[in-house]
N, C-alpha and C positions, 0 to 999 in steps of 0.2 A: 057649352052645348048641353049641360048637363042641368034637370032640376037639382034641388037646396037635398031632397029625399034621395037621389041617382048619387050624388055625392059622398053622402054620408055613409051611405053602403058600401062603397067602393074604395072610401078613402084610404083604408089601411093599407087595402091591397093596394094600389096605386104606389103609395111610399114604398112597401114593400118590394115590389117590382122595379121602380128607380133606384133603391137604396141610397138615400139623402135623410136618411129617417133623423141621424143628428144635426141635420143641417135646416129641420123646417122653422124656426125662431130668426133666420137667414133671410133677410129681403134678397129677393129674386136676382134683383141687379147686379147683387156681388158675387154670384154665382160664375162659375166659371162657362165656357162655354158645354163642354162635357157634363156636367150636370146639367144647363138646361138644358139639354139636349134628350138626353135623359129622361126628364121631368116631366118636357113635351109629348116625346114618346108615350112614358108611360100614360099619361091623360090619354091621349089619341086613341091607342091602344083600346082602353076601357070602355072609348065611348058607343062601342059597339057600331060602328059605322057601315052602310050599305059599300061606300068606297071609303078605304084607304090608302090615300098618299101620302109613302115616305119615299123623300130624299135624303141619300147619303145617311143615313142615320148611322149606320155602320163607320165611318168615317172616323167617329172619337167613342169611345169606351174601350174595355180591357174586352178579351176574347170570352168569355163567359156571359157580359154582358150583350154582346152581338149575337150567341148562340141563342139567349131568352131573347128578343128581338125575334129571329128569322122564326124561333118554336112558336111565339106569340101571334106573327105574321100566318104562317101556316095554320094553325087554328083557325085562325079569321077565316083562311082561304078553304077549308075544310068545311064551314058551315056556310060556303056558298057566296059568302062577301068576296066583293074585288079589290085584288091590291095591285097597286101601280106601285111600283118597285123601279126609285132609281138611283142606279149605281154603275160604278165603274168598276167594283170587285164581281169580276169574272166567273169566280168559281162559288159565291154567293147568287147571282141572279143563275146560273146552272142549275143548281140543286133546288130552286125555288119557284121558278117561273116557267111557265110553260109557253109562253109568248115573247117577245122582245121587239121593242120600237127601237130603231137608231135615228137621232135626231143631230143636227149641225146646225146653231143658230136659230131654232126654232122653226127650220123644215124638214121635212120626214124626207129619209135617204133610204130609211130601208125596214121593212116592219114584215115578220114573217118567225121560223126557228130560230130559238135562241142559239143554238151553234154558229148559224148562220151569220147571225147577225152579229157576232163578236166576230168572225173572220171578216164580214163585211168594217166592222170598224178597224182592224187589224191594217187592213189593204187598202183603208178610205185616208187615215189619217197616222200612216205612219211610214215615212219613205225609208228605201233600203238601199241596199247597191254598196257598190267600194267604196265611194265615196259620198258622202252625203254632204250638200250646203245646209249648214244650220241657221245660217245668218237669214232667211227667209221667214222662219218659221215664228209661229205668232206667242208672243212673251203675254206671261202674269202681268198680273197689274199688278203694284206696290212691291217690285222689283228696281234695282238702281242702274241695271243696265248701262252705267259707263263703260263695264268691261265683258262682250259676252262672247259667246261661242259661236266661232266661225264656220269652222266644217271639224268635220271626221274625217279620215281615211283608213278604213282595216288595210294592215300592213301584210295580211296574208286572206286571200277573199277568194272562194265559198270557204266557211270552215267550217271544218270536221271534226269528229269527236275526239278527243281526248287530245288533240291538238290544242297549244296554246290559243289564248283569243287575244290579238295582239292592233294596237292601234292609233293613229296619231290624233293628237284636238290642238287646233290653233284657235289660237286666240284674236278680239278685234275690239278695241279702243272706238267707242262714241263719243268722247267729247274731246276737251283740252288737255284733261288729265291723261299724264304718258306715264307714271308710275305707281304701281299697285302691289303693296308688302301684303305677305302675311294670309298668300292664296290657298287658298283649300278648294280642291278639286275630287269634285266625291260624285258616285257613277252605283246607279243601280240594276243590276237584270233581274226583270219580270219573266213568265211562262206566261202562255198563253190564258192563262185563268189570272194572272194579273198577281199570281203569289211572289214576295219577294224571293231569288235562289242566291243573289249575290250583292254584298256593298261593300264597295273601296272606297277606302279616301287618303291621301298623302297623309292625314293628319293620322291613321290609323299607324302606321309604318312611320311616325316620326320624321316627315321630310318636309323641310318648307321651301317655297317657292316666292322671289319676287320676278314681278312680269314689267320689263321694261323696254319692251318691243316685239311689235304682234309680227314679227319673225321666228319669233320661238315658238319651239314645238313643244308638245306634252305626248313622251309613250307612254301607253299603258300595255303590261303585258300580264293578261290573269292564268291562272291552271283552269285548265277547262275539263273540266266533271259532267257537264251537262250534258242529259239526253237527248238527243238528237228529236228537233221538233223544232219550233220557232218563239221568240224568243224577244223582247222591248229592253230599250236602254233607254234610263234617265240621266239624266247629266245635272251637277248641282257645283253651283259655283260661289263661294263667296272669299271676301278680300276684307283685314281691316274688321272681321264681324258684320261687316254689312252685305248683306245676299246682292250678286248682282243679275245671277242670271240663274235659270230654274226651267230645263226641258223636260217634262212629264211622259215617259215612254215617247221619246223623239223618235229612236232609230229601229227600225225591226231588221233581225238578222235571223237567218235558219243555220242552227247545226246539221249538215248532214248523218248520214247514218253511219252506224258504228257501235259497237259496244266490246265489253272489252275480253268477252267468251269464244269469241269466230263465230258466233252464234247467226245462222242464216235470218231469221227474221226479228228485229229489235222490237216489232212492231207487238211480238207476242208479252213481252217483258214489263212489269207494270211497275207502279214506285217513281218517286220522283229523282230516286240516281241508279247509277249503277255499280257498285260497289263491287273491287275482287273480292271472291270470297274459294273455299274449298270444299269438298265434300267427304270423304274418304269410309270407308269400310273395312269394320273390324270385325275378321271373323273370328268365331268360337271354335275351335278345334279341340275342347276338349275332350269330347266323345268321341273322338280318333273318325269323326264323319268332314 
């Protein structure tokens, strides 16, 4: 989109801005996808466009890199150009967007305040309750799904702060195959802005697992730190090295309220934990006052 002269003027910065500057003698091809990711971006970026749309861009580079991205994007949006911004990190389309579309399949569910419309996605596509069926819910594609996740059960439901988070996952067999070595079972919780706060996994704690009958249970019990608010669980499954099953913020749960001062409102209290801590006063008496 650029002329031979837009180019030339631009190019340095361009590299400079991807940082692939030892990589340009590199046909494109072999590039990873992070770099061309990158690369794309940065072109895009430069080309000074009435609209720009990125998706995901945010998705692959290091945090520095994301930061020049959203500073880049916001200049754009400073002098007046439009950016359609799409993403599933929460607390990037917050501090950037002042609009938000929620879409499902390519039709509009909800388009209106960006607050809004992350609680709208929150309540649209993520079931709660004690119990949840997982076995419903819609899988990746180039997953192996002979062995996935049946349900949940919190084994203590509503929970509350500083109370354990405690919980059962069965498991369920798709095919012929009845035995599966070498399970790892690894679970993440998001905050409502979609930042990770927690990952477990058996393989973390040294523990293996073989699954040879979807009457077995898996408990999970974590120390729960978290501030009372609401809350996404992923669930990641694989056997053998091969992934078989993979729920992306499947489950939403709410911590009720609590914190750990008797403090009458949590709601005044900001940060994302809530740490004991002490205060204490030392006085001077050496002026006999």
């Amino acid at each position: 989109g650029m002329t031979s002269a837009e180019i030339r003027s631009k190019f340095d910065e361009i590299v400079a801005f991807s940082e692939i500057e030892k990589f340009l003698d590199t046909p494109v091809k072999r590039y990873s996808s992070g770099m061309y990711v990158r690369l794309a971006f940065a072109v895009a970026a430069h080309l000074e466009p009435e609209i720009l749309v990125v998706d995901e861009v945010l998705a692959v580079g290091d945090t520095i890199f994301q930061k020049k991205c959203i500073d880049k994007m916001m200049e754009g949006s400073s002098q007046g150009r439009t950016v359609l911004f799409v993403s599933h990190n929460f607390s990037a389309v917050k501090s950037f967007c002042s609009r938000a579309v929620l879409l499902e399949e390519g039709k509009l569910i909800f388009t209106g305040a960006v607050q809004e419309a992350i609680d709208a996605y929150l309540q649209e596509f993520q079931p709660s309750g004690k119990e949840v069926d997982l076995h419903s819910l819609k899988r990746r594609q180039g997953q192996s799904n002979e062995l996935i996740f049946e349900k949940i059960k919190f084994l203590d439901y509503p929970l509350f702060f500083g109370k354990p988070i405690r919980f059962s996952l069965k498991l369920k067999t798709t095919g012929n195959k009845r035995n599966f070595a070498s399970l790892e079972l690894g679970l993440a919780i998001r905050d409502k802005n979609n930042v990770y706060m927690i990952h477990c996994s058996n393989r973390f704690i040294d523990k293996s697992f073989e699954h040879t009958s979807d009457r077995s249970e898996y408990i999970f019990e974590i120390a729960n730190n978290l501030k009372p608010g609401a809350y996404s669980l992923t669930l990641f499954l694989r056997c053998e090295e091969v992934i078989q099953d993979w729920l992306v913020n499947a489950v939403k749960f709410d911590i009720e309220d609590g914190n750990p001062y008797n403090f009458a409102d949590t709601k005044q209290i900001q940060g994302l934990i809530l740490p004991e801590f002490n205060i204490e006063q030392v006085k001077d008496n050496s002026d006999g006052k």
